[in-house]
C-alpha positions as CSV (number, residue, x, y, z in Angstrom):
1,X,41.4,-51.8,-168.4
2,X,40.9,-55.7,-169.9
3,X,43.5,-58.3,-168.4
4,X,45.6,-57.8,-172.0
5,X,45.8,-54.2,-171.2
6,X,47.2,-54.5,-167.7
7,X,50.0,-56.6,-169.4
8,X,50.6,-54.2,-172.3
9,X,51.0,-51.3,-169.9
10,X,53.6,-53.4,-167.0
11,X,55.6,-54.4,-170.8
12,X,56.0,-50.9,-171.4
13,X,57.0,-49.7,-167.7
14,X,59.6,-52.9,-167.0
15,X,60.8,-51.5,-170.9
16,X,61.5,-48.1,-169.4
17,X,62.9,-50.0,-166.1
18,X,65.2,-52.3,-168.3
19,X,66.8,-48.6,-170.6
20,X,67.5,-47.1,-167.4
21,X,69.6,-49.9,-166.4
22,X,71.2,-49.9,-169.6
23,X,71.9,-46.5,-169.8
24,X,73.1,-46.7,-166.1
25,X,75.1,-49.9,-167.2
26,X,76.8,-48.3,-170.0
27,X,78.7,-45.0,-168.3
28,X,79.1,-47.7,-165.4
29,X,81.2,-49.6,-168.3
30,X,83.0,-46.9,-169.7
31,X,84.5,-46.2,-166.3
32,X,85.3,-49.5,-165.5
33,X,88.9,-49.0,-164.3
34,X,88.5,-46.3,-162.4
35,X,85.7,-48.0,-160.6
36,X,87.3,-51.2,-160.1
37,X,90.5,-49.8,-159.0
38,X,88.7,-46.9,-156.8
39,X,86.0,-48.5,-155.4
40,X,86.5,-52.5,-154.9
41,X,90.5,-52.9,-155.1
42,X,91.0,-50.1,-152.4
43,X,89.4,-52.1,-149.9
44,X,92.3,-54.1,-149.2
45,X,94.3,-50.9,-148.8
46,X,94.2,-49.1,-144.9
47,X,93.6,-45.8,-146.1
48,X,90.4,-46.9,-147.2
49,X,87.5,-44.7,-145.2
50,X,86.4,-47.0,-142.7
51,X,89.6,-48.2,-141.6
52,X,91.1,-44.4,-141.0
53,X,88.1,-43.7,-139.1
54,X,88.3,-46.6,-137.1
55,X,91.7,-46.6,-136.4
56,X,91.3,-43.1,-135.7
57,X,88.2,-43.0,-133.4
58,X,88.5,-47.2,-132.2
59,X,92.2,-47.5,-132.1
60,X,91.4,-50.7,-134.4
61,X,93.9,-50.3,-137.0
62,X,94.3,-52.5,-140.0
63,X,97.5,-53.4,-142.6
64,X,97.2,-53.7,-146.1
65,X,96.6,-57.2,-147.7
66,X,99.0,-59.0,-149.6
67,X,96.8,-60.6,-151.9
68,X,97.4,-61.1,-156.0
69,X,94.2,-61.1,-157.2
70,X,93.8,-63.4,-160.3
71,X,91.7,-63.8,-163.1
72,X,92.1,-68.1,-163.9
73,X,89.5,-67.9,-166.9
74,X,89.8,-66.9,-170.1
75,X,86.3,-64.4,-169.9
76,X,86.8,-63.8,-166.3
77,X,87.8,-60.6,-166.3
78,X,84.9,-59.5,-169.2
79,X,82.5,-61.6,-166.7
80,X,82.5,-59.4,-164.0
81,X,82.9,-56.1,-165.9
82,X,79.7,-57.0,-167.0
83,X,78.7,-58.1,-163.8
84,X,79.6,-54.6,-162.0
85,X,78.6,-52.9,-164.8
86,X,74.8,-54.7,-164.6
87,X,74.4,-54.6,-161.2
88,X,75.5,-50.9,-160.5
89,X,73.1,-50.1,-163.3
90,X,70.5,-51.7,-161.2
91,X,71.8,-50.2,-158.0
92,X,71.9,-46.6,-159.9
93,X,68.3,-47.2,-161.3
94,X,66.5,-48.8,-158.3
95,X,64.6,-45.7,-157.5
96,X,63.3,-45.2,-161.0
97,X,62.4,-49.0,-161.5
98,X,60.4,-49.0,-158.2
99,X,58.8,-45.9,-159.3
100,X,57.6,-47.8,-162.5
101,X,56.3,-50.7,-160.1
102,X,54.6,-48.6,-158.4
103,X,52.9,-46.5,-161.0
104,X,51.6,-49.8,-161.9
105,X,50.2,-50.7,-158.7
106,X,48.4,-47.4,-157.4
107,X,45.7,-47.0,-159.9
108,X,44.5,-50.2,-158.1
109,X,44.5,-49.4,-154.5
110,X,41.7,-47.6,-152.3
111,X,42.3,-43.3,-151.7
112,X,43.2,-44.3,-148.2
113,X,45.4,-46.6,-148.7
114,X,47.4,-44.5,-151.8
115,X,47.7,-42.1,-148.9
116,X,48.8,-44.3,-146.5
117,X,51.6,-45.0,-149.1
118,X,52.4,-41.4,-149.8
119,X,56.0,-40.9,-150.8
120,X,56.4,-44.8,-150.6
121,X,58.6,-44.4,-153.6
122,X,61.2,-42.0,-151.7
123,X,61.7,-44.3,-148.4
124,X,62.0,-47.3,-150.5
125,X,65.0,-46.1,-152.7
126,X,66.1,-43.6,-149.2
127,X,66.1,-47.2,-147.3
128,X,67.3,-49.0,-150.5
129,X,70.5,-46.7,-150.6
130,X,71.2,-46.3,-146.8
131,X,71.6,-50.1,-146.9
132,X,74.1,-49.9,-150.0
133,X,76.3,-47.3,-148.2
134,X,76.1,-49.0,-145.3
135,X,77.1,-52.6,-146.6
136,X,80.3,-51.1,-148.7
137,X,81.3,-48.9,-145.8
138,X,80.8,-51.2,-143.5
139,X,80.1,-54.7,-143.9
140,X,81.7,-55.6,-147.1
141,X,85.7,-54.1,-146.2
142,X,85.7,-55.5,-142.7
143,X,84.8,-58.3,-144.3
144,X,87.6,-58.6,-146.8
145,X,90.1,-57.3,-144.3
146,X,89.0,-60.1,-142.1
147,X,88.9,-63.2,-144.3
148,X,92.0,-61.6,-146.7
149,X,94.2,-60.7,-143.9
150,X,93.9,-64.0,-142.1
151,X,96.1,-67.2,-142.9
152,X,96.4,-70.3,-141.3
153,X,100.2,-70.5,-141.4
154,X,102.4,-67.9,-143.5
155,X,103.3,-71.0,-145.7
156,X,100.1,-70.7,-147.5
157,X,99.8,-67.7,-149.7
158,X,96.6,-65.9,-150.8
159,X,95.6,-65.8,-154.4
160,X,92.7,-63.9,-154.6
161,X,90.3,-64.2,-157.7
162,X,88.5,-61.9,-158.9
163,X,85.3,-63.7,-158.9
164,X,85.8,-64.7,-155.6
165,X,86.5,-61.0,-154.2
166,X,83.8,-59.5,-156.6
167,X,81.0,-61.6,-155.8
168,X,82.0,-61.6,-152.1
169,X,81.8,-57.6,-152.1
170,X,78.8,-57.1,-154.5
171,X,76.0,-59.8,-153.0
172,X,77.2,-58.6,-149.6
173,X,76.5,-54.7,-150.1
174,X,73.4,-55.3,-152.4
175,X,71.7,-57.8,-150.1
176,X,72.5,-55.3,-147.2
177,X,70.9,-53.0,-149.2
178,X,67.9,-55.2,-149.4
179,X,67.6,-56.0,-145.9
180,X,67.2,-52.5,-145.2
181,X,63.9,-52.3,-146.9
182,X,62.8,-54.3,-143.8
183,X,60.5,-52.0,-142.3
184,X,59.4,-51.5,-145.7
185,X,58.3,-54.9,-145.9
186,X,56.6,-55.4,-142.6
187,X,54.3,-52.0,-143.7
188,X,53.2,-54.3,-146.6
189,X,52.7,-57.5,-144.2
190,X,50.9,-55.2,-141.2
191,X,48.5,-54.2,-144.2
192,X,47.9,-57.4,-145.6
193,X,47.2,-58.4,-141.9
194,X,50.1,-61.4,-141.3
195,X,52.2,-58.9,-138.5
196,X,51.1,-56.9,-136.1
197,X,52.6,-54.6,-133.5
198,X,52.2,-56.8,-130.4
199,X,53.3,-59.9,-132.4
200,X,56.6,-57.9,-133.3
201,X,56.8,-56.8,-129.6
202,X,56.4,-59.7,-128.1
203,X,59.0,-61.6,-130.3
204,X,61.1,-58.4,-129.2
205,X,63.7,-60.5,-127.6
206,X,63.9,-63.2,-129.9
207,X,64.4,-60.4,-132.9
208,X,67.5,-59.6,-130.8
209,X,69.4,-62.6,-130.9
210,X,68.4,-63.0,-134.4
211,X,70.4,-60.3,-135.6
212,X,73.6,-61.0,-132.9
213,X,73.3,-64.3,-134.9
214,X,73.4,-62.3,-138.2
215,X,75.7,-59.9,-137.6
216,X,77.6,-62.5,-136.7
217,X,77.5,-64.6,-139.6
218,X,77.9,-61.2,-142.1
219,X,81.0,-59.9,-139.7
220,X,84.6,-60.7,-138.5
221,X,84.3,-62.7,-135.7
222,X,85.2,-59.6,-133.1
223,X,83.3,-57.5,-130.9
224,X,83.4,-53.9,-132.5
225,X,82.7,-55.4,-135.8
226,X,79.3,-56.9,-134.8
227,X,78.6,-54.5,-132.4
228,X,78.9,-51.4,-135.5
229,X,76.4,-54.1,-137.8
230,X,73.9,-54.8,-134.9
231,X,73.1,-51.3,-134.1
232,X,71.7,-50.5,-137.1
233,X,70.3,-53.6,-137.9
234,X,68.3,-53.4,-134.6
235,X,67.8,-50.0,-135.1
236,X,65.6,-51.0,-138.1
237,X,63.2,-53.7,-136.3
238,X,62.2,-50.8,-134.0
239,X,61.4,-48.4,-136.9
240,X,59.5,-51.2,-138.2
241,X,57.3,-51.5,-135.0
242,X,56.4,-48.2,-135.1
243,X,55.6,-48.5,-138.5
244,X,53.1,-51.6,-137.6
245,X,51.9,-49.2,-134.9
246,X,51.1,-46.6,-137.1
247,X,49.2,-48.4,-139.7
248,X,47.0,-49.9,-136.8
249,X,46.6,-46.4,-135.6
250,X,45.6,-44.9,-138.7
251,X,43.4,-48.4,-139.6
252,X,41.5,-47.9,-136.9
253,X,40.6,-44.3,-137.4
C-alpha cells in the first residue's frame, strides 16, 4: 500500500480502538457508584481481600481508616468519574486495542518472525491484566492502608480527597499493570538486538537491588510488604531471560 494508505488504514483501526473504549467507558459510567463504593472506597475497610488473607495467613492484621474523603472542587467529583470511567474503559479494552496495533504491524514483518510472535496478542493483554490484579490486590491497598492509617500525632486529622486517593490508586495499579509487560518488552529489545541473554545475566545482581529499591519506593516501608511486591517483580526479570534466551536460540536456527 502507498504511505497515504498505511495512514488511512491505522485511522480506521485506532477509530475501532477509541469505540471500544467508549463503549467500555460508558457501562463503566453507568455503574459508577457501585464501582466507586465497591471497588476503590472498600480499600480502606479490613474486610477488604488482601487484608483477611493476610491477617489470616501473615497474622498482619489491619483497622479501618478514619478518613473523610472530600471533594474541595466544584467538578471534582464529575472529574474523576470521568477519569475512572476513561481509564477502566482503557483497562477493559487493552486487549482489543493491542490487537488492532498489531493487525497493523504483522503484514510488515518476515514469516519467521510473525511466528516468532505467535499469540503475542494473548500474553500481552494475559501479562497486561496479571499486573492490574496484582497492583489493586496488592500494591495499591497496602499502600492506602499505609500512608491513610499513619499520622504524625492524633492532633492532625486526615482529610482525604478524592483526587488524591483516586489518582494514588489508579496510576499505581495501571502502571503495575504496565511494568508487567516487561518481558514483553525485552522480546522486542532482544529482537531489535540492544539486550541479550548474557547482558541480562550478567547484570543479574544489579536487577536485584533494582527492584528491593522499587518495591521499596511502591510499598509500606515493612518487610512483608516488599517482600510480597519483590517476588513477583523478580519473578518477571527471569521470565524475561528466558525469553532473550529463546529468541537467540530460535535466531540462530
Amino acid at each position: 500500500m502507498s504511505f497515504l494508505d498505511h495512514l488511512e488504514e491505522l485511522r480506521w483501526r485506532l477509530l475501532r480502538a477509541a469505540v471500544a473504549v467508549i463503549i467500555f467507558s460508558v457501562v463503566i459510567w453507568i455503574y459508577q457508584r457501585e464501582i466507586m463504593e465497591n471497588v476503590f472506597l472498600n480499600m480502606v475497610d479490613p474486610h477488604f481481600i488482601t487484608f483477611e488473607l493476610l491477617c489470616k495467613y501473615l497474622g498482619v492484621c489491619v483497622e479501618k481508616i478514619n478518613v473523610d474523603f472530600q471533594s474541595t472542587t466544584l467538578a471534582g467529583q464529575f472529574s474523576y468519574a470521568l477519569m475512572m470511567s476513561i481509564m477502566g474503559g482503557v483497562v477493559l479494552a487493552f486487549p482489543y486495542i493491542f490487537y488492532q496495533l498489531w493487525a497493523f504491524i504483522k503484514p510488515g514483518l518476515k514469516g519467521n518472525e510473525k511466528n516468532m510472535a505467535k499469540g503475542i496478542v494473548f500474553y500481552v493483554s494475559l501479562l497486561f491484566f496479571l499486573g492490574i490484579l496484582f497492583g489493586y490486590y496488592i500494591v495499591a491497598p497496602l499502600s492506602v492502608q499505609f500512608f491513610g492509617a499513619f499520622q504524625i500525632t492524633p492532633e492532625i486529622k486526615t482529610d482525604v480527597t478524592i483526587a488524591s486517593y483516586m489518582s494514588t490508586i489508579l496510576s499505581t495499579v495501571f502502571y503495575t499493570g504496565l511494568f508487567f509487560l516487561f518481558p514483553i518488552v525485552t522480546f522486542l529489545l532482544v529482537k531489535i538486538g540492544l539486550f541479550t541473554p548474557d547482558f541480562l545475566i550478567k547484570y543479574r545482581k544489579h536487577a536485584i537491588v533494582v527492584i528491593l529499591i522499587l518495591a521499596a519506593v511502591i510499598t509500606p516501608p515493612d518487610v512483608i510488604s516488599q517482600v510480597i511486591v519483590t517476588i513477583p517483580i523478580y519473578l518477571l526479570f527471569e521470565v524475561s531471560i528466558l525469553v532473550a534466551k529463546r529468541v537467540v536460540k530460535q535466531e540462530k536456527n
